[in-house]
N, CA, C and O atoms as a GROMACS GRO file, in nm:
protein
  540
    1UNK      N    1   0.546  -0.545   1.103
    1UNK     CA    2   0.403  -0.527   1.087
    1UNK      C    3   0.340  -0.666   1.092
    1UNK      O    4   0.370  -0.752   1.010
    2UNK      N    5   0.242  -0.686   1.203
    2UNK     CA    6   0.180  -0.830   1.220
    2UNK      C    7   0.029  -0.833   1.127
    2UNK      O    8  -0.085  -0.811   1.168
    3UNK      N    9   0.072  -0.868   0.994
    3UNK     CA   10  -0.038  -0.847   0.921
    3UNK      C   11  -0.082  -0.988   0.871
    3UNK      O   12   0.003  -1.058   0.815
    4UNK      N   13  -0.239  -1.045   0.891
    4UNK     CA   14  -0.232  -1.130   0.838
    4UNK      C   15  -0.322  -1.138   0.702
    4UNK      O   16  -0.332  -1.244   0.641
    5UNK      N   17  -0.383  -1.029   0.661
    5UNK     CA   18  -0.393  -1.024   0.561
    5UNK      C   19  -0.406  -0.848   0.509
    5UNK      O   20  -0.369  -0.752   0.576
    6UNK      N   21  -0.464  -0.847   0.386
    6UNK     CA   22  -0.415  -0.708   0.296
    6UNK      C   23  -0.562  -0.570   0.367
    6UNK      O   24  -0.548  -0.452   0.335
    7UNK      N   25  -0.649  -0.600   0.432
    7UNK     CA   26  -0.744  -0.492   0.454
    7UNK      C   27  -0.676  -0.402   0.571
    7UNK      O   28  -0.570  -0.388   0.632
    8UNK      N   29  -0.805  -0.350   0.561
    8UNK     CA   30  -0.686  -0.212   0.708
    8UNK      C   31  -0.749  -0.267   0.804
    8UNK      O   32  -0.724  -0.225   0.918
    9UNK      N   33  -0.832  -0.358   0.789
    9UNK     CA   34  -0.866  -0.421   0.984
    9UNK      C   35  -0.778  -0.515   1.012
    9UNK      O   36  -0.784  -0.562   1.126
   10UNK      N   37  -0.659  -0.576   0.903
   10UNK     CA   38  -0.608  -0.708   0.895
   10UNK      C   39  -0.460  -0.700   0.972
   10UNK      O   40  -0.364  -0.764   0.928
   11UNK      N   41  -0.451  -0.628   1.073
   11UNK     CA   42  -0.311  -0.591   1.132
   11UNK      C   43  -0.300  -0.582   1.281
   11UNK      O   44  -0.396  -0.536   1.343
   12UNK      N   45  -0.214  -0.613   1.330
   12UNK     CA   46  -0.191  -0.591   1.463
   12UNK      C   47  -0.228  -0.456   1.484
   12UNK      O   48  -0.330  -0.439   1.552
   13UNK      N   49  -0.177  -0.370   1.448
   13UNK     CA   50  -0.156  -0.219   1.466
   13UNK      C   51  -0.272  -0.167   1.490
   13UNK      O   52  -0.292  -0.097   1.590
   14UNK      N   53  -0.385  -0.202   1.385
   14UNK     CA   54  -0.487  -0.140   1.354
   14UNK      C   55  -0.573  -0.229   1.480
   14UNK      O   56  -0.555  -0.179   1.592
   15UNK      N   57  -0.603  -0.269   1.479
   15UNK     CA   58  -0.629  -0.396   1.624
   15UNK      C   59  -0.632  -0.366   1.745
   15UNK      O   60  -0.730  -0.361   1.819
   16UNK      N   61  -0.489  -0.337   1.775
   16UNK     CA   62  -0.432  -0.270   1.876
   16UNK      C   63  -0.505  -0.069   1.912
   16UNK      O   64  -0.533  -0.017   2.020
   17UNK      N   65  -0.510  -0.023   1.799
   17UNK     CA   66  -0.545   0.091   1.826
   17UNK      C   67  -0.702   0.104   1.816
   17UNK      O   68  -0.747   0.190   1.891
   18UNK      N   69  -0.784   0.045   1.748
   18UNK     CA   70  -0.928  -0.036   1.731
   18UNK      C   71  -0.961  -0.034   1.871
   18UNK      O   72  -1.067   0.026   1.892
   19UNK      N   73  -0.907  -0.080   1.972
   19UNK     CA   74  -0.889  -0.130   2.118
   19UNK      C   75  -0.888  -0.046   2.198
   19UNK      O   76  -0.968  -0.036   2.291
   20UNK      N   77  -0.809   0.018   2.176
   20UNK     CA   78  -0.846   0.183   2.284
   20UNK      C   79  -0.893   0.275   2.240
   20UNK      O   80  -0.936   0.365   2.312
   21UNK      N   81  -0.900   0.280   2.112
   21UNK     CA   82  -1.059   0.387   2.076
   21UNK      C   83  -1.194   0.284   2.143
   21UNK      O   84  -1.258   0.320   2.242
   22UNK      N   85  -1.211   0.195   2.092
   22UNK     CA   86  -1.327   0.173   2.167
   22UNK      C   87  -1.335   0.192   2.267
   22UNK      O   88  -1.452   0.222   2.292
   23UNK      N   89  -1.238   0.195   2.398
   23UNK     CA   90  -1.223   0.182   2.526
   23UNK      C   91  -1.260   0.323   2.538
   23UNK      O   92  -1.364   0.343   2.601
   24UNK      N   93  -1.212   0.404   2.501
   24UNK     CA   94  -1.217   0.557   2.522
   24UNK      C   95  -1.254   0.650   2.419
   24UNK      O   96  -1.193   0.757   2.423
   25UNK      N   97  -1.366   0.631   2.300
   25UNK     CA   98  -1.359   0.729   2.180
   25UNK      C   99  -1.387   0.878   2.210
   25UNK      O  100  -1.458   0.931   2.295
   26UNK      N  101  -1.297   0.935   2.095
   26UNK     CA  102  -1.378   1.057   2.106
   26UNK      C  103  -1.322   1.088   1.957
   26UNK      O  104  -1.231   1.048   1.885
   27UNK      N  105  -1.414   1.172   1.953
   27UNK     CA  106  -1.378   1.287   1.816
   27UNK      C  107  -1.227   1.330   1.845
   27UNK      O  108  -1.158   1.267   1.765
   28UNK      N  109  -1.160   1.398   1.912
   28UNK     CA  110  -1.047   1.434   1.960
   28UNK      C  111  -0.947   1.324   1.894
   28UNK      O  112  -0.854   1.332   1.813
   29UNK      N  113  -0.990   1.248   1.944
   29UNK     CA  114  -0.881   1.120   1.900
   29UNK      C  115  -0.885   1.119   1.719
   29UNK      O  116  -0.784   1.100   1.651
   30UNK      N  117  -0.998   1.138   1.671
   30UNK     CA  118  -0.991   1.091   1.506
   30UNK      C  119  -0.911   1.226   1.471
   30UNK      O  120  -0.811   1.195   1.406
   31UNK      N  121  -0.919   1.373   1.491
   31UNK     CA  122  -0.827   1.416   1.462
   31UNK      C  123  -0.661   1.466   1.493
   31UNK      O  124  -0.580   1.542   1.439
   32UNK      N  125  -0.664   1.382   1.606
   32UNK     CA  126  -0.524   1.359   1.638
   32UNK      C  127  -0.480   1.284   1.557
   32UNK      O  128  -0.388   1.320   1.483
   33UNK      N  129  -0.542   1.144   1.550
   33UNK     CA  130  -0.466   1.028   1.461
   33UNK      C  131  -0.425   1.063   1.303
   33UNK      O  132  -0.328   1.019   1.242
   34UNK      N  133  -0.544   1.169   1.249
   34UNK     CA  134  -0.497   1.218   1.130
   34UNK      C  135  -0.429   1.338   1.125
   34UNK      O  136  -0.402   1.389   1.017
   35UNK      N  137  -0.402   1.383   1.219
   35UNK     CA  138  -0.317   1.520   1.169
   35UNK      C  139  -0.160   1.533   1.154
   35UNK      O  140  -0.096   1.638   1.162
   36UNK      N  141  -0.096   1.374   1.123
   36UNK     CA  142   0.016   1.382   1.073
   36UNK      C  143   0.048   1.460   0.916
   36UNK      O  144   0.151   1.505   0.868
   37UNK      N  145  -0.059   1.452   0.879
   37UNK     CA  146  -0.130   1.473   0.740
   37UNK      C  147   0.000   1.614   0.738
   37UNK      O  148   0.115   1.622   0.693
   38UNK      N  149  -0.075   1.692   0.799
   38UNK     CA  150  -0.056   1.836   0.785
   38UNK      C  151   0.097   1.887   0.868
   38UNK      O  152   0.144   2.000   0.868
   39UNK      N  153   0.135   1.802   0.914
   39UNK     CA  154   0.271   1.805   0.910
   39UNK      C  155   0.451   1.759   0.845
   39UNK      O  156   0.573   1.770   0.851
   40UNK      N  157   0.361   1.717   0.803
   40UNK     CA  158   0.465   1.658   0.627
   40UNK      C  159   0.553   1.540   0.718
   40UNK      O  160   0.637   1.476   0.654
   41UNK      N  161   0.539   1.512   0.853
   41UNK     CA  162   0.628   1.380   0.872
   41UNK      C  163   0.582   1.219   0.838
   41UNK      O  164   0.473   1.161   0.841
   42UNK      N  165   0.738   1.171   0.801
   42UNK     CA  166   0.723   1.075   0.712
   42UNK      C  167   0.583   0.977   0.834
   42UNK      O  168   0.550   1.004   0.949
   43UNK      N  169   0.540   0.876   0.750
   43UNK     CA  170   0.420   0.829   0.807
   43UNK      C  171   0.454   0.693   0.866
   43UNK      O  172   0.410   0.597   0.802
   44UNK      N  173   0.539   0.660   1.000
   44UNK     CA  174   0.543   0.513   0.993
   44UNK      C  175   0.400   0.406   1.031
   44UNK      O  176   0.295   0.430   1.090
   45UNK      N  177   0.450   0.291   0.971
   45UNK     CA  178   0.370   0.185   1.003
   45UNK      C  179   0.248   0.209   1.110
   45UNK      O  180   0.134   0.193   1.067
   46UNK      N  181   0.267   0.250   1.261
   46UNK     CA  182   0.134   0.253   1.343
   46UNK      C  183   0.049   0.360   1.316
   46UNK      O  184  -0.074   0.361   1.323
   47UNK      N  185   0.133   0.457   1.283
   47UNK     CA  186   0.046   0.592   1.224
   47UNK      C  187  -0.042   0.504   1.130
   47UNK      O  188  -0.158   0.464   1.138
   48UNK      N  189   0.026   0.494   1.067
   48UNK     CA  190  -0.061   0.445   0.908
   48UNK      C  191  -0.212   0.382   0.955
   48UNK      O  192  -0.328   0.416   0.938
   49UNK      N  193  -0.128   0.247   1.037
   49UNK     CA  194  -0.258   0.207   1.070
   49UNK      C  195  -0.366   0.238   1.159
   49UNK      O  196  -0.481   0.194   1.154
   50UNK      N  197  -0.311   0.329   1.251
   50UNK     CA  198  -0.467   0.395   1.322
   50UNK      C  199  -0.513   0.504   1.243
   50UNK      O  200  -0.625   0.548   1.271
   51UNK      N  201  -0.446   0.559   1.146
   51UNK     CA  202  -0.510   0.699   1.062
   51UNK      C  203  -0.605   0.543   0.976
   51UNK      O  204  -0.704   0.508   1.040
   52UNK      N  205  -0.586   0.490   0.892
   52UNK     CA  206  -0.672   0.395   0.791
   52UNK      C  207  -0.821   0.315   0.862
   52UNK      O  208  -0.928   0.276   0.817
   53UNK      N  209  -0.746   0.320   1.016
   53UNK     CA  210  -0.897   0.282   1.093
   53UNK      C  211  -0.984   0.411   1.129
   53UNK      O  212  -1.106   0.403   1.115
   54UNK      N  213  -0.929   0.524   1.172
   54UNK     CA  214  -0.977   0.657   1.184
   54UNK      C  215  -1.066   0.650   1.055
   54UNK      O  216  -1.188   0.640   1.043
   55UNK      N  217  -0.965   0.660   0.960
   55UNK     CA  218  -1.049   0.684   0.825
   55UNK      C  219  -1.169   0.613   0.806
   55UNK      O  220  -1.272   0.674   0.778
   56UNK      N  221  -1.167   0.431   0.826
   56UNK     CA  222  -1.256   0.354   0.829
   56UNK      C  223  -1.413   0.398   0.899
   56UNK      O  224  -1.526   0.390   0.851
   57UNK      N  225  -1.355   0.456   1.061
   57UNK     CA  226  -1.472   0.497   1.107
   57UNK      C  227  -1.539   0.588   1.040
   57UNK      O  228  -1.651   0.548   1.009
   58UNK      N  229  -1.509   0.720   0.999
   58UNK     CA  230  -1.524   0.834   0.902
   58UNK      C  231  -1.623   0.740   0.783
   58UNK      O  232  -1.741   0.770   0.770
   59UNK      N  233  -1.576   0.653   0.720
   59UNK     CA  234  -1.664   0.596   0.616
   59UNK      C  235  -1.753   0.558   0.642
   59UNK      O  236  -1.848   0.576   0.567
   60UNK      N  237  -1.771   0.477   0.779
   60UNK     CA  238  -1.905   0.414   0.857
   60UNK      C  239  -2.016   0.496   0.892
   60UNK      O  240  -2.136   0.474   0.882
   61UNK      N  241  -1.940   0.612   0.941
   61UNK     CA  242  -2.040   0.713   1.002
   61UNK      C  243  -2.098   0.766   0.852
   61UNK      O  244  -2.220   0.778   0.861
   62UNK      N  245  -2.052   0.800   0.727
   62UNK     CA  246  -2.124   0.823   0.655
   62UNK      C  247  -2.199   0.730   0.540
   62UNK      O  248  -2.224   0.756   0.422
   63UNK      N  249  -2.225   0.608   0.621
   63UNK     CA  250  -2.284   0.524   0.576
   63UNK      C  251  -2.234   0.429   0.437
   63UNK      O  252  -2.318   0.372   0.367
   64UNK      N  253  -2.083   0.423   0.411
   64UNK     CA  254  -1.983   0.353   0.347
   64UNK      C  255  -1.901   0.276   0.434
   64UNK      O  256  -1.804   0.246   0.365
   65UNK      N  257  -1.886   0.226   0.554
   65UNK     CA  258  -1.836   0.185   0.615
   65UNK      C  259  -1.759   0.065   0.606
   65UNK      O  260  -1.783   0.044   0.488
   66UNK      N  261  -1.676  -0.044   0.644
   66UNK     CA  262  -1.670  -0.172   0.692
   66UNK      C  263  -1.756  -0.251   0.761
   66UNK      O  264  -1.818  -0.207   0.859
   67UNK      N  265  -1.768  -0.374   0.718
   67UNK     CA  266  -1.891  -0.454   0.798
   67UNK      C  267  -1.796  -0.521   0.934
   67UNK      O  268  -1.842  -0.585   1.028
   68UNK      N  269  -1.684  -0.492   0.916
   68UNK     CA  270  -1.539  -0.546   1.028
   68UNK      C  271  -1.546  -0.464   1.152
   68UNK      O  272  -1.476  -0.493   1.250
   69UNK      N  273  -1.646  -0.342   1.151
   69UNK     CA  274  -1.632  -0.284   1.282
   69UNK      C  275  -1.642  -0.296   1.385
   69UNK      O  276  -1.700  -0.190   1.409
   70UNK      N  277  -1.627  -0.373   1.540
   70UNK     CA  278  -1.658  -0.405   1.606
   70UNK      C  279  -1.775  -0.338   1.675
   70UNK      O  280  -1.760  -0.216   1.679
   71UNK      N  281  -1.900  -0.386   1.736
   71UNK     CA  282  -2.016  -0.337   1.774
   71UNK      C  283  -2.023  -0.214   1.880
   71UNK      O  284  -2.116  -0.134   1.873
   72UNK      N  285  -1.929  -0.203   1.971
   72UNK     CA  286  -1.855  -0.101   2.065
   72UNK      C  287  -1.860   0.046   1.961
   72UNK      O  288  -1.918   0.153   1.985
   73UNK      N  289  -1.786   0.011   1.853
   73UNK     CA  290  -1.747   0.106   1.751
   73UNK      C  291  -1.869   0.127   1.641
   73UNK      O  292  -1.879   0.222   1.563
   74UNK      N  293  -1.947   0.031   1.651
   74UNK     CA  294  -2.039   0.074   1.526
   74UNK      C  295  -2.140   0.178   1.636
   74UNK      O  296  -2.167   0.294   1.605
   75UNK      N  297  -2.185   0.115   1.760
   75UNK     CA  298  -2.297   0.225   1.834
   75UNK      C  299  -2.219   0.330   1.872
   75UNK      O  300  -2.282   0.429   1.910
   76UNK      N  301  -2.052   0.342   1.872
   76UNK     CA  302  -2.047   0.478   1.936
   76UNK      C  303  -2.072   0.576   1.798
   76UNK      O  304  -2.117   0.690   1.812
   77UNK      N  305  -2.043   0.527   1.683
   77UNK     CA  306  -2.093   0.579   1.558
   77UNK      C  307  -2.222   0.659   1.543
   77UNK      O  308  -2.248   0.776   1.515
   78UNK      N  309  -2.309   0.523   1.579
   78UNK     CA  310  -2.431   0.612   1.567
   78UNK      C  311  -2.472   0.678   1.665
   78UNK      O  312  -2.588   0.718   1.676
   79UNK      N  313  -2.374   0.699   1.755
   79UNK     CA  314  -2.484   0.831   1.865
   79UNK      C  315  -2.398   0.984   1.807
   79UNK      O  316  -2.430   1.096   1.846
   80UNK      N  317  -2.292   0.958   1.713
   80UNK     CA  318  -2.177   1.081   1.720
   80UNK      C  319  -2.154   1.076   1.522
   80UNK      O  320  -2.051   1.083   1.454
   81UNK      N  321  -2.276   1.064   1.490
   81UNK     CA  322  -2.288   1.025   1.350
   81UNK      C  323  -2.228   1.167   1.252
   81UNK      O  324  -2.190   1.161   1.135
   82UNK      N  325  -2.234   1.266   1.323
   82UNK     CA  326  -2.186   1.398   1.256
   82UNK      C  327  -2.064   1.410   1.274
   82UNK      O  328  -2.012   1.511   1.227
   83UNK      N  329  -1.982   1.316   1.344
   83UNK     CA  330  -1.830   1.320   1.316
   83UNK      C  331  -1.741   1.284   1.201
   83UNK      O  332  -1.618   1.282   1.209
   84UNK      N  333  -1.827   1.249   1.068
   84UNK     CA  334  -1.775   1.248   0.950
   84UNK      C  335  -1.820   1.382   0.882
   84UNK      O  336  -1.883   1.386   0.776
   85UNK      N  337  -1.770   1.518   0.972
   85UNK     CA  338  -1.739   1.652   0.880
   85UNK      C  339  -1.671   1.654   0.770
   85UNK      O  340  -1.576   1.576   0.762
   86UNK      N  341  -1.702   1.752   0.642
   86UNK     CA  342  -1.615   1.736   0.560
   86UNK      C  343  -1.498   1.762   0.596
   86UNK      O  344  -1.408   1.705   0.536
   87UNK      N  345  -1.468   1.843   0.689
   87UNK     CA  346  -1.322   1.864   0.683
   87UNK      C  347  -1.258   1.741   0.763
   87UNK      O  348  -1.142   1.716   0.730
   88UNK      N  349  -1.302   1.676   0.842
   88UNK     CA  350  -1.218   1.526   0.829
   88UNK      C  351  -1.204   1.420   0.725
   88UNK      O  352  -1.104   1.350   0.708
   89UNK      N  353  -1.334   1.415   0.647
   89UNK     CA  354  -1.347   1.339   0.535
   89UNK      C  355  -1.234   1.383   0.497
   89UNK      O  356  -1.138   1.318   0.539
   90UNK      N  357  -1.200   1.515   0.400
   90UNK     CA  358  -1.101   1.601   0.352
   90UNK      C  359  -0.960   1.507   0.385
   90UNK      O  360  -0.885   1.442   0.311
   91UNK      N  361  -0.963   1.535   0.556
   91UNK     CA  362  -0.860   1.499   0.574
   91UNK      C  363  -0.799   1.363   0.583
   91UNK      O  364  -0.682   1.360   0.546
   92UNK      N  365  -0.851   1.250   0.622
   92UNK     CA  366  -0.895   1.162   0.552
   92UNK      C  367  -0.888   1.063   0.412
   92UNK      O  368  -0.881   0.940   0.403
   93UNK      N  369  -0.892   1.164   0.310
   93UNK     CA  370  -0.849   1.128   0.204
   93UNK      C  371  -0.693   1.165   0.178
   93UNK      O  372  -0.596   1.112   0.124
   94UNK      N  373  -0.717   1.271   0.239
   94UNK     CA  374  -0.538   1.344   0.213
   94UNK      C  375  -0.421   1.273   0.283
   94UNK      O  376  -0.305   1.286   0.243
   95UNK      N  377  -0.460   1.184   0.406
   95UNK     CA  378  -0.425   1.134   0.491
   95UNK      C  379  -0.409   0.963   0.415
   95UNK      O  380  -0.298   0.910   0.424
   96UNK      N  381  -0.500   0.901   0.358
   96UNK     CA  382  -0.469   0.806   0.281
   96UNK      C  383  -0.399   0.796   0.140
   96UNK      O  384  -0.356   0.682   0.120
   97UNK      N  385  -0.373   0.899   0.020
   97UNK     CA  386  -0.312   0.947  -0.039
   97UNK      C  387  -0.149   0.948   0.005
   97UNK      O  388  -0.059   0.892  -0.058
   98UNK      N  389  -0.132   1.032   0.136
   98UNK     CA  390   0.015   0.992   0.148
   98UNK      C  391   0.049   0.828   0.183
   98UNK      O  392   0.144   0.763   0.138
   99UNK      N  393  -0.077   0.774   0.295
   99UNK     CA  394   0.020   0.685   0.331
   99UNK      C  395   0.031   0.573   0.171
   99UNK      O  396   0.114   0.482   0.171
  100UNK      N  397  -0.052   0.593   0.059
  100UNK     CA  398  -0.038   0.535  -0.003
  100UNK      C  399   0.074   0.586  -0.129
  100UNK      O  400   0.097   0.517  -0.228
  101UNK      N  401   0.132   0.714  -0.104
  101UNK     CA  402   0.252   0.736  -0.123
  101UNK      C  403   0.399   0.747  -0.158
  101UNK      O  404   0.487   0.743  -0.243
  102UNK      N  405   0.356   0.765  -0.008
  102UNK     CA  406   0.504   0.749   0.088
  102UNK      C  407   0.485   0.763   0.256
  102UNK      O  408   0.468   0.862   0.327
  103UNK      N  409   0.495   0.636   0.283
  103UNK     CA  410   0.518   0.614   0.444
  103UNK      C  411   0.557   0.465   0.415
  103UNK      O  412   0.570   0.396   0.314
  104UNK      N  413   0.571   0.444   0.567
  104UNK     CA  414   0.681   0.264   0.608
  104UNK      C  415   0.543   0.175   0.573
  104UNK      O  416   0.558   0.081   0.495
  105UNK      N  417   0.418   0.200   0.624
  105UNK     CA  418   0.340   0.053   0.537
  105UNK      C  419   0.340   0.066   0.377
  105UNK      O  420   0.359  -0.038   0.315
  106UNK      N  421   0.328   0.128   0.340
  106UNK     CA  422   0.374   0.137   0.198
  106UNK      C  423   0.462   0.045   0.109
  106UNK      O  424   0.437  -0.032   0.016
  107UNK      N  425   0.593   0.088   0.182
  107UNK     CA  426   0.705   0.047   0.181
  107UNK      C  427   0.744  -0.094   0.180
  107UNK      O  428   0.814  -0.152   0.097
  108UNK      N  429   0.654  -0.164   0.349
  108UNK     CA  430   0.641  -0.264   0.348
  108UNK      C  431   0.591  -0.353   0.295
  108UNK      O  432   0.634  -0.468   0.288
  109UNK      N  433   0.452  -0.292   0.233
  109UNK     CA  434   0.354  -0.336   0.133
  109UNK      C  435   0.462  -0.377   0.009
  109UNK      O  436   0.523  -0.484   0.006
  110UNK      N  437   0.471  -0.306  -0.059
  110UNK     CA  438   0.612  -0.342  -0.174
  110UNK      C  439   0.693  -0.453  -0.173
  110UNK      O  440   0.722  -0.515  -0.275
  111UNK      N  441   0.726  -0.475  -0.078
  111UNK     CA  442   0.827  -0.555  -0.028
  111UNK      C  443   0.759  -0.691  -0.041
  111UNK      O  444   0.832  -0.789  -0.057
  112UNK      N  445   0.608  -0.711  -0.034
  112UNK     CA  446   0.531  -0.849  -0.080
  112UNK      C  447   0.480  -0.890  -0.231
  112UNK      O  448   0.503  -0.850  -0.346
  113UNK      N  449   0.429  -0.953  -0.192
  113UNK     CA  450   0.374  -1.059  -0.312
  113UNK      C  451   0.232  -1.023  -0.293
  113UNK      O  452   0.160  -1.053  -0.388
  114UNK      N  453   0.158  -0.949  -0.165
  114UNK     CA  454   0.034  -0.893  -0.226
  114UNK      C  455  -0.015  -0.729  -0.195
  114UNK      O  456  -0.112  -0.676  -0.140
  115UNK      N  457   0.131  -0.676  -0.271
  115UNK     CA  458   0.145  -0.511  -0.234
  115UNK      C  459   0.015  -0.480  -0.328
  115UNK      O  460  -0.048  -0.383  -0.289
  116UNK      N  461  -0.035  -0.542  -0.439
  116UNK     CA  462  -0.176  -0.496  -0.517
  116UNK      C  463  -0.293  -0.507  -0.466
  116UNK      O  464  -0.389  -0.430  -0.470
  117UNK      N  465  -0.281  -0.593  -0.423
  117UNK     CA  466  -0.440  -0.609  -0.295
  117UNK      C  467  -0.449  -0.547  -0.193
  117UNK      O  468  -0.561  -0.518  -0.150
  118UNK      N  469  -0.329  -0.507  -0.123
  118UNK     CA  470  -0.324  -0.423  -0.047
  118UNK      C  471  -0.359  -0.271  -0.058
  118UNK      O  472  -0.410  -0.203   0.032
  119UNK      N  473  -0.311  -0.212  -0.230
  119UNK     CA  474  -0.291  -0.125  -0.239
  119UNK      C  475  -0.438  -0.079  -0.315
  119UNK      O  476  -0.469   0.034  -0.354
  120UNK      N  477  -0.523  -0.218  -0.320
  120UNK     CA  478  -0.686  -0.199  -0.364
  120UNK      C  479  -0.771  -0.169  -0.289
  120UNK      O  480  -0.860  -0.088  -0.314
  121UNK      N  481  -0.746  -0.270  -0.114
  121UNK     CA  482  -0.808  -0.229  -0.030
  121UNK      C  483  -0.790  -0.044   0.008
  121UNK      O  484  -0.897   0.012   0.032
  122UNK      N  485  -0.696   0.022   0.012
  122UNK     CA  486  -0.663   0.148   0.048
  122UNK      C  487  -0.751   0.188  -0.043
  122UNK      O  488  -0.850   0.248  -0.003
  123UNK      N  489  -0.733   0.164  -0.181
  123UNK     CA  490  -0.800   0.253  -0.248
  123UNK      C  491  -0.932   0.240  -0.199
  123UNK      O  492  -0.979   0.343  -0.151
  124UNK      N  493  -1.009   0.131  -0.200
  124UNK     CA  494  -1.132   0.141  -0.181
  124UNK      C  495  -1.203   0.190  -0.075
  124UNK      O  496  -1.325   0.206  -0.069
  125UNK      N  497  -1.101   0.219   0.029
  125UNK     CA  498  -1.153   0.286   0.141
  125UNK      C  499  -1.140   0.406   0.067
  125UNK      O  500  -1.247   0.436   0.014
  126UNK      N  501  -1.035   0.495   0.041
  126UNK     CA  502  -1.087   0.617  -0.035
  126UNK      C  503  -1.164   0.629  -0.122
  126UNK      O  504  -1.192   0.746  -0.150
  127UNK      N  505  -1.222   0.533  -0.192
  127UNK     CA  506  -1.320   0.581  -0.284
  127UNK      C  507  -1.468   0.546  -0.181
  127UNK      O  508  -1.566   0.611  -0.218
  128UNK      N  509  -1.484   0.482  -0.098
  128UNK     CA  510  -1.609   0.507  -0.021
  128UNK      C  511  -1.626   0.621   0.046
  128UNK      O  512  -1.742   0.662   0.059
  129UNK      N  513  -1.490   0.714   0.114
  129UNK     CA  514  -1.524   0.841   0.172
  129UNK      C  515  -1.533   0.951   0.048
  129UNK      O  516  -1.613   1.044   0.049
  130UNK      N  517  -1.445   0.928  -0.052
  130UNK     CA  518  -1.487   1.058  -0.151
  130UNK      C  519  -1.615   0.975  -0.206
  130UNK      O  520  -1.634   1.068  -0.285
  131UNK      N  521  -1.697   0.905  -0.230
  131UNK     CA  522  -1.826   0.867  -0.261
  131UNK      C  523  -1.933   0.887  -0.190
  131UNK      O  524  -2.043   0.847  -0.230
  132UNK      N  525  -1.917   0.952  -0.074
  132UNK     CA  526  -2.012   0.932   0.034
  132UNK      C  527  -2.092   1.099  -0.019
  132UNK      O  528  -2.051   1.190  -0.091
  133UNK      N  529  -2.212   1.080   0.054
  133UNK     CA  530  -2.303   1.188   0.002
  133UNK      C  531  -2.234   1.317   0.109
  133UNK      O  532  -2.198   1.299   0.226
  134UNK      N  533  -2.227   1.445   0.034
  134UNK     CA  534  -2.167   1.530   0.137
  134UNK      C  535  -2.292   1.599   0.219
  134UNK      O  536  -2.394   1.632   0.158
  135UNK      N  537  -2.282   1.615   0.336
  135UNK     CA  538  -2.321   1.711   0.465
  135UNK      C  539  -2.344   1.866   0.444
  135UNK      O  540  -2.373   1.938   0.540
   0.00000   0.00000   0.00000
């Protein structure tokens, strides 16, 4: 995992997949990236990190967002602003819950000296989508 620091924009992975959603977004894609959720497989590392940017967008669109979003990604936001349904929010949270868990960034997270900051940023992305005003 090419991480250089503890947020969910702070990774290769997330970067990397940041990159071709912008290139190509769609709704389609945010619930592909999260629907490992609902299949109980274990969550590795790239999952993790395009579900935590999925999620990220989800927070933006309901006006909790990251100020890290790239501008590509903040206007496709606001033309498709109803793509933070509850039932992605939902999923979303359920989807950050495991990887904070049990999955391989997790895991890896542990394995450092700043698995707590890491494991603050996660939280705080879930507490901006369960904080967000519901639809």
């Amino acid at each position: 995992m090419g991480a250089w620091g503890h947020g969910i924009l702070e990774n290769d992975g997330a970067l990397d997949w940041l990159d071709e959603f912008e290139a190509e977004p769609a709704e389609a894609i945010l619930d592909e990236i999260l629907s490992p959720i609902e299949s109980g497989d274990y969550l590795d590392v790239d999952a993790c990190s395009a579900g935590l940017v999925a999620s990220e967008i989800l927070a933006h669109a309901l006006g909790n967002g990251s100020t890290d979003l790239p501008g590509g990604v903040v206007s496709w936001i606001q033309k498709h602003g109803s793509v933070a349904t509850p039932a992605r929010v939902g999923g979303a949270i359920s989807f950050i819950d495991r990887v904070l868990a049990d999955s391989e960034m997790q895991a890896l997270w542990d394995e450092t000296e700043h698995a707590d900051k890491w494991r603050a940023a996660v939280r705080d992305l879930r507490a901006r989508l369960a904080s967000a005003p519901k639809n």
